[in-house]
Structure formats: C-alpha cells, structure tokens
N, C-alpha and C positions, 0 to 999 in steps of 0.2 A: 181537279181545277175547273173542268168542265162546269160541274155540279155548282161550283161556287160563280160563272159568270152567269147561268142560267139564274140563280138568286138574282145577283146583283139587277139581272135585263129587267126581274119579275117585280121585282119590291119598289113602293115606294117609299121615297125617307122626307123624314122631316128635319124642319132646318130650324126650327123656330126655338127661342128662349125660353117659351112658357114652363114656370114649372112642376105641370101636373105630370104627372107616372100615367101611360098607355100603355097597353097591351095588344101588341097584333100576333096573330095566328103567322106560324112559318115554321119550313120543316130543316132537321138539323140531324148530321149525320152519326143518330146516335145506334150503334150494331148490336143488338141483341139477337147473337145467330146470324141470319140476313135480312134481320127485318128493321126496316127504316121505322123510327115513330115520332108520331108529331108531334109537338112540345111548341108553350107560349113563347114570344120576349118580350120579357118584361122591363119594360125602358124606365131606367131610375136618370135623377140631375150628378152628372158625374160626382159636382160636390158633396152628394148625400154617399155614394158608391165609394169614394175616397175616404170617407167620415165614420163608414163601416171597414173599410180595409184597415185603417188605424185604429179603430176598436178590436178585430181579430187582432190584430197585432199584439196591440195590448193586453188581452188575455195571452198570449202566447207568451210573451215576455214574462210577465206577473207571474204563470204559475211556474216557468225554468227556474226564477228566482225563487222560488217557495219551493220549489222540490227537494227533499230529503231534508230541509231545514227544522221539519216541526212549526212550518208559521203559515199553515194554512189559516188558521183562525184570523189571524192577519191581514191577510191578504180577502179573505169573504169582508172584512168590516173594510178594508181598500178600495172595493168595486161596490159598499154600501154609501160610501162619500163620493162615488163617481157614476157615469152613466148608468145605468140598471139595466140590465141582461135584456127582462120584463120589458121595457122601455123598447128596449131596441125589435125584441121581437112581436111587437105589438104595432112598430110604425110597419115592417116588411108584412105582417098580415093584414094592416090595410089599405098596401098597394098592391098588393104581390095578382090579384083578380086571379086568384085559385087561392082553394080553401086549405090553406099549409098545415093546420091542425089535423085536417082528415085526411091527407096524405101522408102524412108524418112515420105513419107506420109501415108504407111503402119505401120509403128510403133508407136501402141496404147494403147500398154498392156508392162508391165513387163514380158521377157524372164522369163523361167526355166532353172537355171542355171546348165549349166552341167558338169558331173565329169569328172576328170583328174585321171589316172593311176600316183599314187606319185611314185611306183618301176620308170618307165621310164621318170618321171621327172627328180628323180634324175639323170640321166645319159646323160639328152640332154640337150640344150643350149638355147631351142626355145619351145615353148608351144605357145595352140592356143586359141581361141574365134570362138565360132558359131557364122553364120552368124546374127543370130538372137541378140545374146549378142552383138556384135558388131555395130550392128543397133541401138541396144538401147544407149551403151556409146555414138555415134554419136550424135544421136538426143538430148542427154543431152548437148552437149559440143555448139550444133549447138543452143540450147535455149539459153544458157547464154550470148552467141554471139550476139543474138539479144538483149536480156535487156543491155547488153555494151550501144549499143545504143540510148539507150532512157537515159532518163532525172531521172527518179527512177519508179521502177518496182514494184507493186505493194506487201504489208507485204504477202498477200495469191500466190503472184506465186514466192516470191523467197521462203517461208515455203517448196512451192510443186517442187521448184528444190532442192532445200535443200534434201529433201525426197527421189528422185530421183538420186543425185550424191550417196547420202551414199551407194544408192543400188550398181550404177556404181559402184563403188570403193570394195562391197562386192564381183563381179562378177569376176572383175582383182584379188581380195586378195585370191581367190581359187584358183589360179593358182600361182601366187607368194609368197604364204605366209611365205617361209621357206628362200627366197631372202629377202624377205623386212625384217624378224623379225637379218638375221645379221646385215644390216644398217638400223634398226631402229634408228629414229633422228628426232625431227619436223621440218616439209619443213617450209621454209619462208611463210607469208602470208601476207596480210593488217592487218594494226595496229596492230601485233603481241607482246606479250611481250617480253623485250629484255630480261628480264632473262632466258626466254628458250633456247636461242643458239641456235635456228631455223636455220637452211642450205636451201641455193638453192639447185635446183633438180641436176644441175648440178656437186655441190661437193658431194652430197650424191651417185648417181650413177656413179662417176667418171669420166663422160664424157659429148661429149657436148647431145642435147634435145633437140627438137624431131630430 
C-alpha cells in the first residue's frame, strides 16, 4: 500500500480531454524473482479501451459458438464483414511507443495486471495499459489473425485462445469497468442468438472502431 501512495505523491496526472495516446515511463509491480522491472503506460481514450474490450469479446463469443460446429469457415468470412484483426492491430502499433512487433517474441507468460487509482479515473478521459499488458492483448489479437488463416485450428488451440482472450478482456475490464457496466449490451458475434439484441461495437460506443 505503501508502494502505491509513493506513486500516487510522485506522478503527475492529466485531466485534459485531448485525444492523443501518451506515454509516460513508471514503475509496476511486476516480480520476476525479486526483481522490480520497468514498464511504459500507455494511456489510450477510455472509448477506444472499451471498443477493444468488446472486440476481444467478440472474438471470444464467435469462436464458443463455432466450436465443434464445423463453421469455422463461417465464422473467418464473419470477422471478414466486420472489423479486421489487421485493423485493430495496426491502430495499438501506432500508439502503443514500443515496438510490439519486435517484442512479440518476448511475450510468454501472462502479465500482472496492474492497478488503476478509480479517484482519478473518475475524473479523466483516458487511462492506460502497461507495456507488458499491452503485449499480451497484442499477441492474443496477432494469434487469432493467424488461425483466420488456416483452414480450422485445432479444438486444443482455440480452448487456449479462448483462455487467453478472457484474460485479455479481464486486463481492459480493470480499467473500464464502470464505462462498460453503463452500456452494458451483448456485442454482435458469429451465430449469435437473435433474441439477445446484440449491437455492434459501433452503436454500443457511439462511434465509429478502431
């Protein structure tokens, strides 16, 4: 607790609406052994942060429903009429001020997700992702991109993307949880039921994605 009021004394925050993505240097309690290591935050517009949590989402839905179905083929021409992987991973590379491609093969393990002060949430427009969490959402978003690709992906690696978005999607819901719980709504997905009233990402966040 300590460790966290010393941040809070040391840091400044911004309060301001603009909405460009910064990056400030700060350190985060991530233990490998006992050694402390340094890591970016990287400050995204909540509404972009919300706009990626309901696209993990939505892949995470999409492929439960195509699981053991036989409709993957389905489902790759479902995310070819909807946002593009590509798309998404190409806006987080050029905000992210680290080079996500060339760490890409560095990320092996599950981040320590780190906390957020909720008093100055409340009060700014923009919140962040370690660099390390932001590795991780990457390389999630960059595997699924590849299985698009292929023909059908094995039951034991879409189980372990499965496993891996829900994490993605826990890492973002730390920081948006009190955004996404006003427009809570099911995002569209593959073969969805039509009695849920599922929305795209884009009426749900009001604008356009990514």
């Amino acid at each position: 607790m300590s460790y966290l009021r010393l941040r809070c004394a040391n840091r400044s925050y911004e309060f301001s609406d603009a909405p460009s993505t910064k990056c400030y240097d700060a350190y985060h309690p991530v233990v490998e052994g006992l050694v402390m290591r340094k890591q970016k935050e990287i400050y995204f517009d909540t509404q972009f942060l919300l706009g990626l949590y309901l696209f993990l989402r939505q892949i995470d839905l999409s492929i439960d429903r195509a699981l053991g179905k036989g409709r993957w083929v389905e489902l790759v021409e479902f995310f070819a009429r909807k946002t593009q992987v590509t798309r998404a991973c190409s806006m987080l590379e050029s905000t992210a001020k680290i080079d996500l491609k060339e760490n890409l093969s560095l990320q092996n393990t599950k981040p320590q997700i780190a906390g957020t002060f909720f008093l100055f949430s409340i009060f700014r427009s923009r919140t962040f992702l370690t660099s390390e969490e932001l590795l991780f959402v990457y390389a999630v978003l960059q595997n699924f991109s590849s299985y698009l690709k292929r023909v059908q992906p094995s039951l034991d690696e879409l189980v372990k993307l499965r496993t891996d978005l829900c994490f993605a999607e826990q890492i973002i819901d730390e920081r948006i949880a009190a955004e996404r719980r006003k427009k809570f709504v099911c995002v569209e997905h593959f073969n969805e039921n039509l009695s849920a009233n599922c929305k795209s990402i884009e009426e749900i966040i009001g604008g356009s994605w990514p």
